[in-house]
C-alpha positions, -999 to 999 in steps of 0.1 A, spaced: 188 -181 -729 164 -208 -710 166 -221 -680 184 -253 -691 211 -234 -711 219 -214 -677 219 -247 -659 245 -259 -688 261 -225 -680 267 -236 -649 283 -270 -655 320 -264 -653 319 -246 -619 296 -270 -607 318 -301 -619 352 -286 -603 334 -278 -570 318 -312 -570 351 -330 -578 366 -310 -549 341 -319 -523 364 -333 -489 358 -375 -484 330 -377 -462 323 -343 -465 296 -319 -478 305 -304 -514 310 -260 -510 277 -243 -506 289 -221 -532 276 -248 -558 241 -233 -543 247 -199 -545 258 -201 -581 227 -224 -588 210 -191 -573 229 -164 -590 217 -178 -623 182 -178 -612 177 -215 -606 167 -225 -573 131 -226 -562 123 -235 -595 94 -254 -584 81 -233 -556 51 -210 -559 58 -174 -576 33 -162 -543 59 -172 -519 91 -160 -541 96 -191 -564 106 -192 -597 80 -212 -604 89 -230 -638 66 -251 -663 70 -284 -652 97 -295 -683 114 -268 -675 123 -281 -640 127 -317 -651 153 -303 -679 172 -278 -653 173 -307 -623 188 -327 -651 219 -306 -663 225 -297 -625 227 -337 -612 247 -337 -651 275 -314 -637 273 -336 -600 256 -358 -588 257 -348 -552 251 -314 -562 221 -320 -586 205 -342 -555 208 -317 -532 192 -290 -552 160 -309 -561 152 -318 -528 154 -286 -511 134 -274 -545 109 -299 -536 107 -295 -501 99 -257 -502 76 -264 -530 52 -286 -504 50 -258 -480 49 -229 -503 21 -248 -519 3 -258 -493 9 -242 -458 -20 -223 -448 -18 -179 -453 -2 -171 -417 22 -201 -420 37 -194 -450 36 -158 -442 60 -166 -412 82 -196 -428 90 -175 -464 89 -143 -447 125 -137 -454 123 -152 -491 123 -192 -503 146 -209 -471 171 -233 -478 141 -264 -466 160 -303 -459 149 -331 -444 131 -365 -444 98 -367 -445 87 -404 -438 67 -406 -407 98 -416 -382 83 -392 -354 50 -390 -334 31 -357 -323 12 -346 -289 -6 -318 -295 -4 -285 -270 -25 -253 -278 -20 -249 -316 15 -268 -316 24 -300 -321 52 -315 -299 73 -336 -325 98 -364 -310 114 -388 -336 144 -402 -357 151 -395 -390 176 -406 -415 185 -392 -451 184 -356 -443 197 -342 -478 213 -309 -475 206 -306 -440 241 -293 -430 238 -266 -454 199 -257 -443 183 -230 -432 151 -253 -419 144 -287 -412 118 -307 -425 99 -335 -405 69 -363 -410 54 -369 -380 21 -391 -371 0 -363 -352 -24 -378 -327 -54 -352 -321 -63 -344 -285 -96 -357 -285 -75 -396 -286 -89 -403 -326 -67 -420 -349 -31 -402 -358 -31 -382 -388 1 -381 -409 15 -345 -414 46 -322 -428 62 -301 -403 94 -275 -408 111 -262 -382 146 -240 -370 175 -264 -384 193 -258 -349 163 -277 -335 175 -307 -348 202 -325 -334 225 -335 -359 241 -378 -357 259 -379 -388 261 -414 -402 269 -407 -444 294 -429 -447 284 -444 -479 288 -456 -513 280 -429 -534 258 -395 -527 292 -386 -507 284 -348 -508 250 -347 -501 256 -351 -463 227 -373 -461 227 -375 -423 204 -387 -396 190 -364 -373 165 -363 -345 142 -343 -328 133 -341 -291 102 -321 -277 103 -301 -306 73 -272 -310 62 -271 -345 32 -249 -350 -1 -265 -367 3 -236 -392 35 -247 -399 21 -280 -410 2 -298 -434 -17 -330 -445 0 -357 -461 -30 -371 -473 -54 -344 -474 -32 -314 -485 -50 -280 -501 -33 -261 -523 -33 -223 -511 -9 -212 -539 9 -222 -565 1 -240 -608 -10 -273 -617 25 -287 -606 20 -280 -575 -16 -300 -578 4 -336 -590 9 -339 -549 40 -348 -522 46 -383 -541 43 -380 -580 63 -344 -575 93 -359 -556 96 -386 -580 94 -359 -605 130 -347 -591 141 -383 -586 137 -390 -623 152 -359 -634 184 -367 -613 184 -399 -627 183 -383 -663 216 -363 -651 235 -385 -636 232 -413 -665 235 -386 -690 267 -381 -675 281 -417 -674 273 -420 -710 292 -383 -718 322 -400 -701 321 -427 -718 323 -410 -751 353 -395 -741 369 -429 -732 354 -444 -764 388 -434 -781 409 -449 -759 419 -487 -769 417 -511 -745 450 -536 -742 447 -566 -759 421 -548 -781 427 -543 -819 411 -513 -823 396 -482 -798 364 -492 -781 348 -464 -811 363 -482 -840 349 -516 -828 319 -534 -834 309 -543 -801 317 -512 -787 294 -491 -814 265 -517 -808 268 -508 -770 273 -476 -773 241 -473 -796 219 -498 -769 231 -477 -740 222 -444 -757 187 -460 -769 180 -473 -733 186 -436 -724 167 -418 -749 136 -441 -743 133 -434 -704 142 -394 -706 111 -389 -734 84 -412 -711 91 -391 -684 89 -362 -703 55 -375 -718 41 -383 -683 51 -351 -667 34 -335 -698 -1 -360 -689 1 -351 -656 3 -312 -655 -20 -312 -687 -43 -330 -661 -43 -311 -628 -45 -278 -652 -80 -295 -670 -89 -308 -635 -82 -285 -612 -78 -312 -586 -46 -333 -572 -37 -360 -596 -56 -390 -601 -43 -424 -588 -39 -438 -624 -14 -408 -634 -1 -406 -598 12 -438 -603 19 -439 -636 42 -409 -630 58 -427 -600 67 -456 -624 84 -436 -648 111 -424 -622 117 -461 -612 120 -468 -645 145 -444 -653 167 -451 -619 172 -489 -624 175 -481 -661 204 -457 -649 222 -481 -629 219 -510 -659 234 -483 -683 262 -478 -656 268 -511 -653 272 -513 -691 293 -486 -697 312 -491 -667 322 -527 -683 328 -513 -718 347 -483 -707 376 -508 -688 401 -497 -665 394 -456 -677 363 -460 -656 384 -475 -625 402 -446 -620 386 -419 -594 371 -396 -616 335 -382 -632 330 -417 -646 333 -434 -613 315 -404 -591 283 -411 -617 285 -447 -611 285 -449 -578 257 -421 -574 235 -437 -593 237 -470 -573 232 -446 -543 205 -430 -556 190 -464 -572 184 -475 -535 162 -448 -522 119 -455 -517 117 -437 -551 136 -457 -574 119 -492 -552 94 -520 -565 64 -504 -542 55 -478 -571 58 -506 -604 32 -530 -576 9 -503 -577 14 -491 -617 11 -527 -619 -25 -529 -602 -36 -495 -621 -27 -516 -657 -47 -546 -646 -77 -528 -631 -79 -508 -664 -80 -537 -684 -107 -557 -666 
């Protein structure tokens, strides 16, 4: 069985524990262990460090059929995939020694630069504010970005830092539209230790361990998971709306499958689909093909051609939501999978990922190429 069938395996516990998760609440952390059980977590992370290390596909297709089953669910286990595949990839020997010593940690967090760095000895001392910490209640470590100004006064560098999750001081403030479950919560840290070892170099990062995945780099591998999610989720929405496509909507002279204007949409939503799940397939395929020929991080061009394709499928997502959504009629209104998928993909349509900054610089990439 591959690793996507397991992940289909897995779809009916994953759906009833998603559709159980509390209001405001995180969803059970037995969706994890399960995802576990079967083999599936650290999918992304470095065989060296105890990952399952998977060709690159494979990951996109398993991230897919979790975020298929839920949303929240499927979010949550990508990014702590993704986060432990930075650090297994590119912490140096000793750190990664001492951060995987007890296996591949359950690694959440946000990693924009909200917090600044004093360095004392070989430590940093971290203080800052973070949002979006996905997974973090049900963490074993915390993740940080932090600007880390060198003791000799030079200009800041911009590093990854993990630390004890009880470190963090938890604020809460999820109440959202949709990403419920994920617990997305703000945290901070105050005169936090992190040791240099226990960091690494946002923009200069060496890979100690790990494949050619691990050489695509922080951005074009998180947006990697982003577009796999998105796959998911919007896979999802248009599974749903199968299911209502017998129904027949009042007024209506036949079901919304029998009618014209419900095959054509039907057929344009599922095209819109299919187009945006084989680019990214075809970029993820360009972009390991060239960090394995290479042997270096990706190349700007790819990086952000890569990037694009996750944006692409994420707005995509939330137009094909939109559509179905509309076609479906009041069988979508109800509180249900339809209307979980919906409103997680306009959640997750609104993170940096699925923003214009990465089609301005795919943009810039097409034009420079053509001059």
């Amino acid at each position: 069985m591959s690793a996507s069938q397991q992940a289909t395996a897995l779809f009916a516990e994953l759906d009833a524990i998603g559709s159980a998760a509390p209001a405001g609440r995180s969803f059970d952390p037995r969706a994890l262990t399960l995802i576990a059980d079967a083999g599936l977590d650290a999918i992304s992370v470095p065989k060296e460090v105890g990952g399952n290390e998977l060709p690159l596909l494979e990951v996109v297709d398993v991230w897919a059929e979790l975020a298929r089953a839920d949303g929240s669910i499927g979010w949550v286990a990508f990014a702590v995939d993704s986060a432990a595949s930075y650090f297994g990839a590119y912490l140096p020997e000793d750190g990664a020694a001492e951060v995987f010593a007890d296996g591949v940690p359950r690694l959440a967090g946000q990693f924009a630069p909200n917090g600044a760095g004093a360095p004392d000895g070989d430590s940093w001392v971290v203080d800052g504010s973070y949002q979006f910490g996905s997974g973090l209640t049900l963490a074993d470590l915390a993740g940080c970005g932090f600007f880390a100004t060198p003791a000799d006064g030079g200009d800041a560098g911009y590093r990854f830092g993990v630390l004890p999750v009880d470190q963090a001081q938890v604020q809460g403030n999820w109440d959202v539209l949709g990403l419920q479950a994920t617990q997305s919560v703000d945290y901070t840290l105050t005169g936090v230790r992190i040791p240099d070892r226990h960091t690494f170099d946002f923009f200069a990062p060496v890979r100690h361990r790990g494949s050619a995945m691990h050489h695509l780099g922080v951005l074009p591998l998180t947006a990697v998971g982003h577009a796999a999610w998105a796959l998911g989720v919007t896979r999802r929405v248009l599974d749903e709306l199968r299911a209502a496509a017998t129904r027949t909507r009042m007024g209506a002279a036949s079901s919304i499958g029998d009618s014209d204007h419900g095959l054509i949409t039907i057929a344009r939503l599922e095209s819109k689909y299919a187009a945006g799940r084989a680019w990214v397939r075809e970029v993820c395929e360009q972009a390991e093909a060239e960090c394995a020929e290479t042997g270096e991080f990706l190349s700007v061009p790819t990086s952000n051609l890569v990037r694009q394709a996750c944006v692409h499928v994420n707005q995509t997502g939330v137009d094909i939501a939109e559509g179905a959504y509309r076609l479906a009629g009041t069988s979508a209104l109800r509180d249900g999978a339809f209307q979980r998928a919906y409103r997680d993909l306009h959640a997750g349509g609104q993170h940096f990922f699925a923003s214009n900054a990465a089609s301005i610089d795919w943009a810039k990439t097409l034009l420079e190429q053509g001059n």
